[in-house]
N, C-alpha and C positions, 0 to 999 in steps of 0.2 A: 504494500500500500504506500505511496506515493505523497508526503508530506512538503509544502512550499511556507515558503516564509510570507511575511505580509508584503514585503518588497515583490520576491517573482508574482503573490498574487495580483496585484497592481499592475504590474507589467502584462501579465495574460488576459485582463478584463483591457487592458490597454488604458488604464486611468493614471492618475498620478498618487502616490505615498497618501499625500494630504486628502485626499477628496477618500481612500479608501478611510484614512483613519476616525475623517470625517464621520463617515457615515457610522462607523464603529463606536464612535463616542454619541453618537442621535441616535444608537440601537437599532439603527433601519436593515444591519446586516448584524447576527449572532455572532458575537468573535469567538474563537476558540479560545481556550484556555491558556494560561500563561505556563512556560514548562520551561526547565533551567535545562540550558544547552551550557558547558565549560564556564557555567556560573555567570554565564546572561541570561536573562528573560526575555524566550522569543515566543511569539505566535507561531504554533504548528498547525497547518490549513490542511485538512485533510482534503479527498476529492469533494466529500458531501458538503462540505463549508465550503469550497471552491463554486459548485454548482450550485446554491444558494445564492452566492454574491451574483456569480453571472446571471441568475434570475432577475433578483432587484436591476440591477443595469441594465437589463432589458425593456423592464418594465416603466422604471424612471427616470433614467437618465440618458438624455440625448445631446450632451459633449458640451463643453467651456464656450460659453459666448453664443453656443450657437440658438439660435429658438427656434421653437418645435413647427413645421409644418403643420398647417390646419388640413385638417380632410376636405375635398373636395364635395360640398354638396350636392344630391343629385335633387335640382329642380324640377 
């Protein structure tokens, strides 16, 4: 099973450090646990906590600056 940092997670949603950590501190994505690597505290992302962020980012986020296209409606 295949464990990422919060950094490679960032990088694979393709967001920045800050907007993941963001959302982590607004509860809007579940962080994983804090777990001592060589006596640091990192985040270990499993796939399932991987595949949840990429849910939320689907769902809500559509990129820095940019604003959301409206749907076309059919008159």
């Amino acid at each position: 099973m295949a464990t990422y940092s919060t950094a490679q997670v960032a990088k694979i949603l393709g967001i920045g450090t800050d907007t993941l950590h963001r959302w982590l501190k607004e509860k809007k994505v579940a962080a994983p646990k804090l777990t001592f690597v060589g006596g640091v505290k990192v985040r270990l992302w499993s796939e399932t906590h991987l595949d949840i962020a990429k849910r939320y980012k689907a769902e809500h986020y559509w990129g820095k600056g940019a604003r959301r296209r409206r749907a076309k409606r059919d008159e």
